[in-house]
PyMOL commands that place a pseudoatom at each C-alpha (Angstrom):
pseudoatom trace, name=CA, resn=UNK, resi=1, chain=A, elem=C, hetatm=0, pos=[-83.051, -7.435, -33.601]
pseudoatom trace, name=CA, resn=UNK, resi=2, chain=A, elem=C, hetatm=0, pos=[-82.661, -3.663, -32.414]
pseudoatom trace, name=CA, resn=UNK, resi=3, chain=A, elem=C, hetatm=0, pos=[-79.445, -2.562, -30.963]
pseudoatom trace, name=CA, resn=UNK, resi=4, chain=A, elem=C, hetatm=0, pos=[-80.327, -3.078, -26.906]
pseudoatom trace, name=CA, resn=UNK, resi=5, chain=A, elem=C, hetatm=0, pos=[-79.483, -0.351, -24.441]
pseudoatom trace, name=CA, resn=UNK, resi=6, chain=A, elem=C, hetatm=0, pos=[-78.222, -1.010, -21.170]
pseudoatom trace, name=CA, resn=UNK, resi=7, chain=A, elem=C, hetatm=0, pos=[-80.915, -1.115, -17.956]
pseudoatom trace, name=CA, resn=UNK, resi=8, chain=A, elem=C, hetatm=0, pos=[-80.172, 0.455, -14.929]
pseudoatom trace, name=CA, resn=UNK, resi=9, chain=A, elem=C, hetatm=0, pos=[-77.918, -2.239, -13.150]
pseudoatom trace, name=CA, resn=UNK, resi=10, chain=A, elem=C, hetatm=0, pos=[-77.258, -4.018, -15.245]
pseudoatom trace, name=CA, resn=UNK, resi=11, chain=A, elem=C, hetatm=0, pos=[-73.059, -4.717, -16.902]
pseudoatom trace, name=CA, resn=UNK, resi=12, chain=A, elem=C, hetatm=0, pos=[-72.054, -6.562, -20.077]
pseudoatom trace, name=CA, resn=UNK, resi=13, chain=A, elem=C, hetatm=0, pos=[-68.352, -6.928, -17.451]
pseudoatom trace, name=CA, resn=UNK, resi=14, chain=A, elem=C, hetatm=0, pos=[-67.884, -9.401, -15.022]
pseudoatom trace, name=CA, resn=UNK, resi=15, chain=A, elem=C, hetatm=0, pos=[-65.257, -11.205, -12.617]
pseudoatom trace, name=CA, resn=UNK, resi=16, chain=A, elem=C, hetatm=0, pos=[-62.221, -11.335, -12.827]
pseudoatom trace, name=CA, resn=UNK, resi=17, chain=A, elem=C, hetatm=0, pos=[-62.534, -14.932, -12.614]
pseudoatom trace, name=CA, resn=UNK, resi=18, chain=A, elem=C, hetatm=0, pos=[-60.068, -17.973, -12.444]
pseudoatom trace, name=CA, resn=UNK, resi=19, chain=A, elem=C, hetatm=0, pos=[-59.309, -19.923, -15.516]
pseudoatom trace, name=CA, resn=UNK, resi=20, chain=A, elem=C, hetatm=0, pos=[-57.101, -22.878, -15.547]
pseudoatom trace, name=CA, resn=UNK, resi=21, chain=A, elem=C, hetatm=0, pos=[-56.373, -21.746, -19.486]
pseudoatom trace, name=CA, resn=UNK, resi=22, chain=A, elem=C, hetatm=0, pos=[-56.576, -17.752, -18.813]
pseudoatom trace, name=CA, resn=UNK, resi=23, chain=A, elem=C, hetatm=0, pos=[-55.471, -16.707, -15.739]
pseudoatom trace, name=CA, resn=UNK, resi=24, chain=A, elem=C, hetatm=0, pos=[-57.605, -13.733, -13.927]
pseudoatom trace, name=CA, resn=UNK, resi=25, chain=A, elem=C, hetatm=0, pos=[-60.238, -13.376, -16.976]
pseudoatom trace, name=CA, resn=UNK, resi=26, chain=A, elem=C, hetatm=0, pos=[-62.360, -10.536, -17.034]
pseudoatom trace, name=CA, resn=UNK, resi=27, chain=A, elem=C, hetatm=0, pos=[-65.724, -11.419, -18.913]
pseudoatom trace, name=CA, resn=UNK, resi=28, chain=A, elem=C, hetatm=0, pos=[-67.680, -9.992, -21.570]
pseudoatom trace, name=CA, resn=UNK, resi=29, chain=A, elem=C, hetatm=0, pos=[-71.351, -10.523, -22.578]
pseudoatom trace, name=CA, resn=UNK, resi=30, chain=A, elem=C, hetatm=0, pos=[-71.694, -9.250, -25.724]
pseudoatom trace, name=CA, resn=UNK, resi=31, chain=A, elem=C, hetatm=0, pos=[-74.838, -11.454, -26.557]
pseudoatom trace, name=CA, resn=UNK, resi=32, chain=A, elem=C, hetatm=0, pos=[-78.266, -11.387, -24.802]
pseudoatom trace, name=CA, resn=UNK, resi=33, chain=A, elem=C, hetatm=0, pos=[-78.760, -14.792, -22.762]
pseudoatom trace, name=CA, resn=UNK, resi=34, chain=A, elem=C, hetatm=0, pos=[-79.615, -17.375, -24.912]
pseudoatom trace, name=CA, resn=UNK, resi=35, chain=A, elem=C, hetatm=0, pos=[-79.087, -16.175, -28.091]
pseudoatom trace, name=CA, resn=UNK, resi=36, chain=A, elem=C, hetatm=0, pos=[-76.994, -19.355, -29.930]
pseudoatom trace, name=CA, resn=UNK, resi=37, chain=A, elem=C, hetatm=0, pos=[-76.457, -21.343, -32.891]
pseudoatom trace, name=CA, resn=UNK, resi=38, chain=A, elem=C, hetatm=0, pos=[-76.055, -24.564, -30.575]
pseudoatom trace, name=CA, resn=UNK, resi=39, chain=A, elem=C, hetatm=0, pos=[-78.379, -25.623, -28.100]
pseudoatom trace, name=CA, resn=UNK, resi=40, chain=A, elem=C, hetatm=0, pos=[-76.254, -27.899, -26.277]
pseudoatom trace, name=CA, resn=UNK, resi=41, chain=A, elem=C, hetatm=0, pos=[-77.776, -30.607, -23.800]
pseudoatom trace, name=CA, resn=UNK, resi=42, chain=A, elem=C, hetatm=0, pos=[-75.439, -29.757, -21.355]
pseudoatom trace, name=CA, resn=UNK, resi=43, chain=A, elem=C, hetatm=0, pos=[-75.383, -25.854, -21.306]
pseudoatom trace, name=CA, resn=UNK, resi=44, chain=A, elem=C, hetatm=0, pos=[-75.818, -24.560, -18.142]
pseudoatom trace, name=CA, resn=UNK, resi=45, chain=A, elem=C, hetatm=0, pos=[-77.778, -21.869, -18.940]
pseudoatom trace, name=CA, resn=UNK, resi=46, chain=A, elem=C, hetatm=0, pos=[-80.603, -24.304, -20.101]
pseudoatom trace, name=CA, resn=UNK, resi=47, chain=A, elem=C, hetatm=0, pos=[-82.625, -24.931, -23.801]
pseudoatom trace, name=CA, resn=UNK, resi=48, chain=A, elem=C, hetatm=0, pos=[-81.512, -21.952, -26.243]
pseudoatom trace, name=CA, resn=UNK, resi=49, chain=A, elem=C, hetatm=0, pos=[-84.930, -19.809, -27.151]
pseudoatom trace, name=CA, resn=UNK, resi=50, chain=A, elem=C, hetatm=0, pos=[-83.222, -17.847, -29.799]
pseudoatom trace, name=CA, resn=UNK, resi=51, chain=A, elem=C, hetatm=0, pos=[-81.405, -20.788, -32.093]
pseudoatom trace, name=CA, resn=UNK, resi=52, chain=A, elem=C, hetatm=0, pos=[-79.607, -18.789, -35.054]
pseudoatom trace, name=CA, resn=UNK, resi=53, chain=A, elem=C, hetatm=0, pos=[-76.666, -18.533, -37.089]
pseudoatom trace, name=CA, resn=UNK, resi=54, chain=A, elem=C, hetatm=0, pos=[-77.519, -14.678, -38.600]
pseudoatom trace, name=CA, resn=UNK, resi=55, chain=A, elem=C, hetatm=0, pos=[-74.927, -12.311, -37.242]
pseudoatom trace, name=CA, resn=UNK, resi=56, chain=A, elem=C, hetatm=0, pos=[-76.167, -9.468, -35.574]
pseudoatom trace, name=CA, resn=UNK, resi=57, chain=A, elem=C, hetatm=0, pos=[-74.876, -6.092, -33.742]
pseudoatom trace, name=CA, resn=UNK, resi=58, chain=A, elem=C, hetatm=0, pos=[-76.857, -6.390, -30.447]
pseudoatom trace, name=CA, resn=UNK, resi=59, chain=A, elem=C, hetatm=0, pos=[-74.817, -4.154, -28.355]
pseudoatom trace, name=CA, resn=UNK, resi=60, chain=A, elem=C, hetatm=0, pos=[-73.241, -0.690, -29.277]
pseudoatom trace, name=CA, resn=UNK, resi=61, chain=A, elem=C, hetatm=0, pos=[-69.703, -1.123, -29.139]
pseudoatom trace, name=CA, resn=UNK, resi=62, chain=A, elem=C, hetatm=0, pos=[-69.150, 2.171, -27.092]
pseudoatom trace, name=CA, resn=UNK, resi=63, chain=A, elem=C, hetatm=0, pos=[-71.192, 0.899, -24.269]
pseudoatom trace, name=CA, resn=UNK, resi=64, chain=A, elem=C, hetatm=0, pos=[-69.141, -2.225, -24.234]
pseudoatom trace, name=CA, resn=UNK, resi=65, chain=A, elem=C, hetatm=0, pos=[-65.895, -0.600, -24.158]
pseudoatom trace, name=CA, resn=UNK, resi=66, chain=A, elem=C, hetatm=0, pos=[-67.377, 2.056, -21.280]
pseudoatom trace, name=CA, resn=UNK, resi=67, chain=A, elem=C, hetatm=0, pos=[-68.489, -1.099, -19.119]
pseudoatom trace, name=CA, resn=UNK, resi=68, chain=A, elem=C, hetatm=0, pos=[-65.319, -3.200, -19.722]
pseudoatom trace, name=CA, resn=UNK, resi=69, chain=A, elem=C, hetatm=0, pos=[-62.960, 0.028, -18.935]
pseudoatom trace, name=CA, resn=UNK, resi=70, chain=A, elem=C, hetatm=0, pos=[-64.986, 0.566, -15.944]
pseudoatom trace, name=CA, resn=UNK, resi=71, chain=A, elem=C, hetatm=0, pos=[-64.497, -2.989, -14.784]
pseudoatom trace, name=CA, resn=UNK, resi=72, chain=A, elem=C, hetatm=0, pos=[-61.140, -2.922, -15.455]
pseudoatom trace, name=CA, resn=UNK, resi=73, chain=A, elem=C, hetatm=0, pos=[-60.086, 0.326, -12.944]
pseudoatom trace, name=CA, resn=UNK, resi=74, chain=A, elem=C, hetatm=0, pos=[-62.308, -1.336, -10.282]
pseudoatom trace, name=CA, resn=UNK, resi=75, chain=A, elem=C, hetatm=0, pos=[-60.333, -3.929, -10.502]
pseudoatom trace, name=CA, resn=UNK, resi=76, chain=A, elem=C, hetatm=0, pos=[-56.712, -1.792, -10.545]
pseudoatom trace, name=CA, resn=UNK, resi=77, chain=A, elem=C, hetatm=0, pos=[-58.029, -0.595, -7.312]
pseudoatom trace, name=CA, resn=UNK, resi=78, chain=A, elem=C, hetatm=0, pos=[-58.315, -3.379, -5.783]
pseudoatom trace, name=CA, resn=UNK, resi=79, chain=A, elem=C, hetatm=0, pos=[-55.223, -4.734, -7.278]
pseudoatom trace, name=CA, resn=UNK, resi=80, chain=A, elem=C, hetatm=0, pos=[-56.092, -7.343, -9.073]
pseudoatom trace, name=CA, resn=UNK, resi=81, chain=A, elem=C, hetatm=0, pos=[-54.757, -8.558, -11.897]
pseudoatom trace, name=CA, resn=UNK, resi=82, chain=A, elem=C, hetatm=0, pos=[-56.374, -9.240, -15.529]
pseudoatom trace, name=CA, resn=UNK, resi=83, chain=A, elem=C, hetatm=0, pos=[-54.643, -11.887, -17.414]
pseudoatom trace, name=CA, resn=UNK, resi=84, chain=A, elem=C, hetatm=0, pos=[-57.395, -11.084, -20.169]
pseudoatom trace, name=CA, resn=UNK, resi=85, chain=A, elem=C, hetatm=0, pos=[-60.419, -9.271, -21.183]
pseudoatom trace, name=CA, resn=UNK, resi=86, chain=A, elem=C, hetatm=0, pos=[-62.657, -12.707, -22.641]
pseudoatom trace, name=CA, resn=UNK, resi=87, chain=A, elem=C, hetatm=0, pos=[-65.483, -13.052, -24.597]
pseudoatom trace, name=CA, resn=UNK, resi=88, chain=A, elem=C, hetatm=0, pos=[-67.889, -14.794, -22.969]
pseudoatom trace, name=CA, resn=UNK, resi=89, chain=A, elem=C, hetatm=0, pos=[-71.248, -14.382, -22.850]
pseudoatom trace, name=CA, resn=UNK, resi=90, chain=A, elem=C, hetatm=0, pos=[-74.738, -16.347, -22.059]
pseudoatom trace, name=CA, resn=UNK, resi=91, chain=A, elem=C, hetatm=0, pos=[-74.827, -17.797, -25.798]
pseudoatom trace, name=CA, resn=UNK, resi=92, chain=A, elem=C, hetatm=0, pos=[-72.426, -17.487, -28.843]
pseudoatom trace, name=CA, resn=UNK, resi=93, chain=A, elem=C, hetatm=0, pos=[-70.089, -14.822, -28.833]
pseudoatom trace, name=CA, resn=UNK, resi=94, chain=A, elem=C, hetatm=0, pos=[-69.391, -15.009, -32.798]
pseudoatom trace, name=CA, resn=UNK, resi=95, chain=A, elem=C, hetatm=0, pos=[-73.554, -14.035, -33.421]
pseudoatom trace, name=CA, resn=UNK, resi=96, chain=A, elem=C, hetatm=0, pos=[-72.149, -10.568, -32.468]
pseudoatom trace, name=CA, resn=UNK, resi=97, chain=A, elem=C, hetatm=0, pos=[-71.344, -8.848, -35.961]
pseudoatom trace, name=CA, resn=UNK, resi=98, chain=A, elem=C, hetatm=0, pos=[-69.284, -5.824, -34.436]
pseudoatom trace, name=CA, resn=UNK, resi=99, chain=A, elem=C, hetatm=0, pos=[-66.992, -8.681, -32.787]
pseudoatom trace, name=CA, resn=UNK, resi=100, chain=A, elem=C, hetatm=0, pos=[-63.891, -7.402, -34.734]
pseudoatom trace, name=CA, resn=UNK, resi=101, chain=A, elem=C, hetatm=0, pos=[-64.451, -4.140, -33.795]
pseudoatom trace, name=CA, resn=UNK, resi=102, chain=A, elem=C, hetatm=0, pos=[-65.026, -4.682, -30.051]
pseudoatom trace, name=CA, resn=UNK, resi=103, chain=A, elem=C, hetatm=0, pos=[-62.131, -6.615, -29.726]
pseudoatom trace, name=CA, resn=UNK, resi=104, chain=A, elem=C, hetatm=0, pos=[-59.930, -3.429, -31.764]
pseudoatom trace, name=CA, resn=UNK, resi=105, chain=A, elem=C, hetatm=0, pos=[-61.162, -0.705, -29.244]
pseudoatom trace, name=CA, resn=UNK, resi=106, chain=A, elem=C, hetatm=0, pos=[-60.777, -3.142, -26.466]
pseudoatom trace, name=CA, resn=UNK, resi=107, chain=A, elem=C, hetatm=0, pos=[-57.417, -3.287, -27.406]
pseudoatom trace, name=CA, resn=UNK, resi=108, chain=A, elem=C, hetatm=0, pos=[-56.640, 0.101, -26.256]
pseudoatom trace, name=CA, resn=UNK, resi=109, chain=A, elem=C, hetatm=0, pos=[-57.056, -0.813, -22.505]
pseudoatom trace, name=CA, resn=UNK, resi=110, chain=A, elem=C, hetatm=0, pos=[-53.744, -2.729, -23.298]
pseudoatom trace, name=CA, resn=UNK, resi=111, chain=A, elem=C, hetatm=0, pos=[-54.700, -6.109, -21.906]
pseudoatom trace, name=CA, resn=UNK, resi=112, chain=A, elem=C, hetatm=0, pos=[-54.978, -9.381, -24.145]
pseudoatom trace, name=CA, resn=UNK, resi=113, chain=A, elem=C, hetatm=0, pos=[-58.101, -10.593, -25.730]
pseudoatom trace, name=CA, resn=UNK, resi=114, chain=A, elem=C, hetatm=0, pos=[-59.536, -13.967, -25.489]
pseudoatom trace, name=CA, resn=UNK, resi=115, chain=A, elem=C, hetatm=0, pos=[-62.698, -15.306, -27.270]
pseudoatom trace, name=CA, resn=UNK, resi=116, chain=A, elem=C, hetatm=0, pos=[-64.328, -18.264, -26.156]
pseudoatom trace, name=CA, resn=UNK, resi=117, chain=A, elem=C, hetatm=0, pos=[-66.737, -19.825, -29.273]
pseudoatom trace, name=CA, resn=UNK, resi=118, chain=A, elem=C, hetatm=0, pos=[-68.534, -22.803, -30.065]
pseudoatom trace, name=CA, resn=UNK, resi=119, chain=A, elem=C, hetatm=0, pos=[-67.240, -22.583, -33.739]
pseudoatom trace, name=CA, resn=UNK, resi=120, chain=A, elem=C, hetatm=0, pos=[-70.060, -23.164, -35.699]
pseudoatom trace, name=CA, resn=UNK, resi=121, chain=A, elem=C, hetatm=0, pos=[-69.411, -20.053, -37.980]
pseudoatom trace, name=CA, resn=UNK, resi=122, chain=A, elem=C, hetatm=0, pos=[-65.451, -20.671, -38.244]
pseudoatom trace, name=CA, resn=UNK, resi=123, chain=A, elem=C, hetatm=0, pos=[-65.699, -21.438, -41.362]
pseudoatom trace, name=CA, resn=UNK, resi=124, chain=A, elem=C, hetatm=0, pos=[-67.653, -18.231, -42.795]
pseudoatom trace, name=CA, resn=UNK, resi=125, chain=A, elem=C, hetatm=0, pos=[-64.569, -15.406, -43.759]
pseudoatom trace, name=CA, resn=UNK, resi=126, chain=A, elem=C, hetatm=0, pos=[-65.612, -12.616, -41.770]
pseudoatom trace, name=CA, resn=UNK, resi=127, chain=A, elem=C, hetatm=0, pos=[-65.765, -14.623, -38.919]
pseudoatom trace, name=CA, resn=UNK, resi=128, chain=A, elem=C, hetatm=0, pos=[-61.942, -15.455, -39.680]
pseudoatom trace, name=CA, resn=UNK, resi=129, chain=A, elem=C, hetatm=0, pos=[-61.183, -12.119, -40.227]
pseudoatom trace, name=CA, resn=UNK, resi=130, chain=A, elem=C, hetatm=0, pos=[-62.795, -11.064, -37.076]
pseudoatom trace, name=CA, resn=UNK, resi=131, chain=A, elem=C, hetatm=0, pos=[-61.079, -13.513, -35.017]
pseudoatom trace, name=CA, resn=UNK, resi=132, chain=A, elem=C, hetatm=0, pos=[-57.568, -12.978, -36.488]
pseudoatom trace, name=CA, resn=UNK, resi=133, chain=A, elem=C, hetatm=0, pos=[-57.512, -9.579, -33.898]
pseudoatom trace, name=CA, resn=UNK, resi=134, chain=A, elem=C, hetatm=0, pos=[-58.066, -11.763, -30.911]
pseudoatom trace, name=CA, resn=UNK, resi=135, chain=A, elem=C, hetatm=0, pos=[-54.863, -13.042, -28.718]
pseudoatom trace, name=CA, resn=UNK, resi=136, chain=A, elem=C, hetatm=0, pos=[-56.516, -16.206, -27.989]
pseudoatom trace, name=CA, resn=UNK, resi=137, chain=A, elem=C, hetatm=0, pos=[-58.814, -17.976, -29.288]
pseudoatom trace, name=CA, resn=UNK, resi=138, chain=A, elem=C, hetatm=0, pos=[-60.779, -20.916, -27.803]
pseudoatom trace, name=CA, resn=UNK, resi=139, chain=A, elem=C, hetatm=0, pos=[-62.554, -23.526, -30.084]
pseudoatom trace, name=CA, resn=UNK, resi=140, chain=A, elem=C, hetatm=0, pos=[-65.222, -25.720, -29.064]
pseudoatom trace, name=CA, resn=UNK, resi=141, chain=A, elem=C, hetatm=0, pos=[-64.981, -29.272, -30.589]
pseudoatom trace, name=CA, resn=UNK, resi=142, chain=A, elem=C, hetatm=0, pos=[-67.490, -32.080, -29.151]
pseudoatom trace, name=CA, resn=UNK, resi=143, chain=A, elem=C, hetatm=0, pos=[-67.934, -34.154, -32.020]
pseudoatom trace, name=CA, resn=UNK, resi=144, chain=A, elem=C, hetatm=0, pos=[-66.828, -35.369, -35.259]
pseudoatom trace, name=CA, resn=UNK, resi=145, chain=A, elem=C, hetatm=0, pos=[-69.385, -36.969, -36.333]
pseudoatom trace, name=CA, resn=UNK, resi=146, chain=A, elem=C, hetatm=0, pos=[-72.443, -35.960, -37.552]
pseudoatom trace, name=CA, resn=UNK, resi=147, chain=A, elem=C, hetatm=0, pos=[-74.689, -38.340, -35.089]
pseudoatom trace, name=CA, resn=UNK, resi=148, chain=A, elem=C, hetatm=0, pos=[-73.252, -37.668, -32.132]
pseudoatom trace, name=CA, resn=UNK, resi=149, chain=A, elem=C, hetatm=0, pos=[-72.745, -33.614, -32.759]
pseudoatom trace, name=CA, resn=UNK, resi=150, chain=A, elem=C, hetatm=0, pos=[-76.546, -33.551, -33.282]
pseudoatom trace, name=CA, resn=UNK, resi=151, chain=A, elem=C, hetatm=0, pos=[-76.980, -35.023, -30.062]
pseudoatom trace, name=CA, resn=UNK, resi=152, chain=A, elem=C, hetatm=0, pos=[-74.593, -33.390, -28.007]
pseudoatom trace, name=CA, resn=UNK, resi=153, chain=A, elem=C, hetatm=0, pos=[-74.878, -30.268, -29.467]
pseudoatom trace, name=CA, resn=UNK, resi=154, chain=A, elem=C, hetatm=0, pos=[-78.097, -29.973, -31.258]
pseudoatom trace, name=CA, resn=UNK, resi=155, chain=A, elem=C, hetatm=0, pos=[-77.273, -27.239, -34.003]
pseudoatom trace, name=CA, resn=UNK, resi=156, chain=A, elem=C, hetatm=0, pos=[-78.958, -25.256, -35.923]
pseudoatom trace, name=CA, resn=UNK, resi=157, chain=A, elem=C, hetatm=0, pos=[-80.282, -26.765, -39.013]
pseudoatom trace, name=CA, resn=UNK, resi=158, chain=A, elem=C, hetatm=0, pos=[-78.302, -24.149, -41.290]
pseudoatom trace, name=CA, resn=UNK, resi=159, chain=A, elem=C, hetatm=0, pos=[-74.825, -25.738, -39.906]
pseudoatom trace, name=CA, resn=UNK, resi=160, chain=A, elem=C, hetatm=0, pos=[-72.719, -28.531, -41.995]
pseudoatom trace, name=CA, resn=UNK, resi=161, chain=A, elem=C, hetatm=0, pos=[-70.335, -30.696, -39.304]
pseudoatom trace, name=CA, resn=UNK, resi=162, chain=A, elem=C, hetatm=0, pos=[-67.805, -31.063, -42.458]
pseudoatom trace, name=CA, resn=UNK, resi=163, chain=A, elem=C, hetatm=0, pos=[-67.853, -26.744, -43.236]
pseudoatom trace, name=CA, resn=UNK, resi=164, chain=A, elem=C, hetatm=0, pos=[-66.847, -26.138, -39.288]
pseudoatom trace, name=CA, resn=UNK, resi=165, chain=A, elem=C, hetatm=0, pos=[-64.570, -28.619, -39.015]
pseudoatom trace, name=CA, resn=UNK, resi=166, chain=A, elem=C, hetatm=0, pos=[-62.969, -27.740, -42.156]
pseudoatom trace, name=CA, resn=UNK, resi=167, chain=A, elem=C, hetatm=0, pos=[-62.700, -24.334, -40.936]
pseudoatom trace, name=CA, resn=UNK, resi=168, chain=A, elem=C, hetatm=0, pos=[-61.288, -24.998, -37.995]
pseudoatom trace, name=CA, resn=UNK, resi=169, chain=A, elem=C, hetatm=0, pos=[-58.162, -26.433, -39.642]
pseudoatom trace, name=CA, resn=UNK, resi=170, chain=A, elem=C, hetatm=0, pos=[-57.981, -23.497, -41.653]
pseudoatom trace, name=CA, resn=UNK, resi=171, chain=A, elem=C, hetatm=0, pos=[-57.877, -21.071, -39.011]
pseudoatom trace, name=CA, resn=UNK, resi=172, chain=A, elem=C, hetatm=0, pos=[-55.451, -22.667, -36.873]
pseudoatom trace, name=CA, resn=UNK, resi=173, chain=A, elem=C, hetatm=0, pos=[-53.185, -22.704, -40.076]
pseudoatom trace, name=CA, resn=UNK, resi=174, chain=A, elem=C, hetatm=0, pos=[-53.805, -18.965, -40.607]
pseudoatom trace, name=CA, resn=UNK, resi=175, chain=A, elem=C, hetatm=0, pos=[-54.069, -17.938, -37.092]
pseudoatom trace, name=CA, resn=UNK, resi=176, chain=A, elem=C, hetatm=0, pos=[-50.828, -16.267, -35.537]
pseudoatom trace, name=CA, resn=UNK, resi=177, chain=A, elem=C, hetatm=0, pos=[-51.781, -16.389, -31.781]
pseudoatom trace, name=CA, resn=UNK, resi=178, chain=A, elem=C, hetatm=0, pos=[-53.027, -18.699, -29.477]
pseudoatom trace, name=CA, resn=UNK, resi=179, chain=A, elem=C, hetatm=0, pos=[-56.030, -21.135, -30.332]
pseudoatom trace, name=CA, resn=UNK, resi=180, chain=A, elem=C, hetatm=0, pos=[-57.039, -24.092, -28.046]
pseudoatom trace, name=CA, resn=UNK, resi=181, chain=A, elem=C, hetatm=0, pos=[-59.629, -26.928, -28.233]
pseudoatom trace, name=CA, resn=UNK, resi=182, chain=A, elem=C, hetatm=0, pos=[-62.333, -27.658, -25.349]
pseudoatom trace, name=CA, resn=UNK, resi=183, chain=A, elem=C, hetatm=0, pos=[-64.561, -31.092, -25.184]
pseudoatom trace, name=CA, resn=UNK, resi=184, chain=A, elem=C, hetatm=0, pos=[-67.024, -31.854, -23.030]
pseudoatom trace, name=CA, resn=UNK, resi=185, chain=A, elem=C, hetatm=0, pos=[-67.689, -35.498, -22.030]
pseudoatom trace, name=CA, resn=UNK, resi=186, chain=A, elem=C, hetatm=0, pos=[-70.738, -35.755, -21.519]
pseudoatom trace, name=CA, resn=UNK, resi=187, chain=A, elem=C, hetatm=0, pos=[-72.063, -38.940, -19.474]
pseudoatom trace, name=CA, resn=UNK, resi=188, chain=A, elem=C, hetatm=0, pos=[-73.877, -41.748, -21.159]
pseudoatom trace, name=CA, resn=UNK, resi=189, chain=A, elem=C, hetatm=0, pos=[-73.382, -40.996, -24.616]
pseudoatom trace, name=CA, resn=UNK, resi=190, chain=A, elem=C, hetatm=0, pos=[-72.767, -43.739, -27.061]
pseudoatom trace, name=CA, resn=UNK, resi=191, chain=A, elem=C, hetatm=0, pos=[-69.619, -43.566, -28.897]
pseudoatom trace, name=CA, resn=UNK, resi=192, chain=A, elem=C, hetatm=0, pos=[-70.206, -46.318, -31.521]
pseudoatom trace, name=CA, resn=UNK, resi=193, chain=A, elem=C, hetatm=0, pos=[-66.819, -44.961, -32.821]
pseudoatom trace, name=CA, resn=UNK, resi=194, chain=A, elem=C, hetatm=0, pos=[-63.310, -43.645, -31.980]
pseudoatom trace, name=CA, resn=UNK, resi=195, chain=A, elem=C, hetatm=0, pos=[-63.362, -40.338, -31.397]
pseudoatom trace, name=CA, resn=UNK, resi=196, chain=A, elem=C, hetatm=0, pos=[-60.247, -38.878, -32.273]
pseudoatom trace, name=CA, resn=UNK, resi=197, chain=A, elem=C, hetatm=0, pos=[-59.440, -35.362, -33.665]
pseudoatom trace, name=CA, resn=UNK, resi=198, chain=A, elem=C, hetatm=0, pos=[-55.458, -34.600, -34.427]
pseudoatom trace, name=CA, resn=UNK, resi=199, chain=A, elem=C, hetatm=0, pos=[-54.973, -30.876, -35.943]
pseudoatom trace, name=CA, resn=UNK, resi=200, chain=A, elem=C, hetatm=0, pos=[-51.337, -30.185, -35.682]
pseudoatom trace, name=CA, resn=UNK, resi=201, chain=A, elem=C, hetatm=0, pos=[-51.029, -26.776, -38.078]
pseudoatom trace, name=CA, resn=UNK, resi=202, chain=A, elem=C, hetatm=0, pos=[-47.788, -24.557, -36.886]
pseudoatom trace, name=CA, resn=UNK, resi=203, chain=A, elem=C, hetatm=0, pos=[-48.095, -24.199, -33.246]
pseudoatom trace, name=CA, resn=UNK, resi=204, chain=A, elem=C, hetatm=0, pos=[-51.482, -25.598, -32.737]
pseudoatom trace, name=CA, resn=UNK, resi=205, chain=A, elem=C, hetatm=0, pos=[-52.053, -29.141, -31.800]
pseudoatom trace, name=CA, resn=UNK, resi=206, chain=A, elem=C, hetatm=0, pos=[-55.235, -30.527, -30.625]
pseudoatom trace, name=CA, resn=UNK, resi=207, chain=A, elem=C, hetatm=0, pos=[-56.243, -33.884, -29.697]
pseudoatom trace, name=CA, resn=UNK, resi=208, chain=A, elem=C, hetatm=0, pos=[-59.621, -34.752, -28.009]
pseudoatom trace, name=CA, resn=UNK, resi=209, chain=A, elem=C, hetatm=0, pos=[-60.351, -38.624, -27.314]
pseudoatom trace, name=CA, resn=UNK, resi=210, chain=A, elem=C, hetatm=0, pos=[-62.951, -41.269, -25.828]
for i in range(1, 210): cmd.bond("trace and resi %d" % i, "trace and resi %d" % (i + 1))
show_as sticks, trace
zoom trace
């Protein structure tokens, strides 16, 4: 995929935005919509038409800074507060292979940085290393299983349950800032097991039950 250039009108920064986890989060979209390695039934964005795992540089980094500085004085004159600047975009914010390097510019603005990821490349190194510059780091986890994380979350056929999950406990062991866990429940699914995941790794401690 060619690096993208912005159209007229259009941002890669929005909000800031309540979060119950992040305070006044300012938003990134560093991916175009729909680019993911999941295709979750319950995304709200609909079916995923671009289902990969291949990392990518979609955006020039420059641009994103320039649009996420811009954003940022808007909102200092308005006087609103930005808890943190959040990856967030309409599909999987780890698909973007200048990640570590948009969070290091970013940095300069002097405000944390959050990324929000559905964790299906945790366990590949340079994603590690990429997410080690982040402040906080939020980690999808829907399943354990292998049944019902094909249903829920309908991955690409590259992806191995055991390889993410396995990563995940590595990262939070080797991770110096903040990580959290989010689950959907999603209605109607069968749960012909307990679903139970307990990571407890320095300050880290996750639990997510039915």
């Amino acid at each position: 995929m060619e690096v993208a250039n912005l159209e007229d009108g259009e941002t890669m920064a929005f909000g800031p935005v309540p979060s119950r986890c992040l305070g006044k989060s300012l938003g990134i979209n560093n991916i175009p919509p729909k680019t993911c390695s999941y295709s979750c039934v319950y995304c709200q964005l609909g079916k995923t038409t671009n289902m990969t795992t291949e990392r990518q540089i979609f955006y020039r980094s420059e641009d994103i800074l320039k649009e996420v500085r811009k954003k940022v004085d808007a909102t200092a004159t308005r006087k609103e507060k930005v808890d943190y600047l959040t990856f967030v975009p309409d599909g999987e914010s780890t698909l973007d292979l200048n990640l570590g390097k948009e969070i290091s510019i970013l940095k300069q603005i002097g405000i944390p940085i959050a990324v929000l990821t559905n964790a299906s490349l945790i366990w590949r190194d340079d994603m590690k290393e990429d997410l080690m510059k982040a402040n906080l780091v939020s980690l999808k986890v829907d399943a354990i299983t292998e049944d019902l994380w094909i249903r829920i979350n309908r991955p690409h056929e590259n992806l191995r349950l055991n390889e993410i999950l396995e990563g995940i406990k590595e990262f939070a062991n080797e991770f110096n800032a903040k990580v959290i866990s989010e689950t959907m429940f999603v209605d109607a699914a069968v749960f012909t097991v307990p679903f139970a995941l307990g990571i407890r790794i320095n300050s880290f401690y996750a639990v997510v039950a039915v």
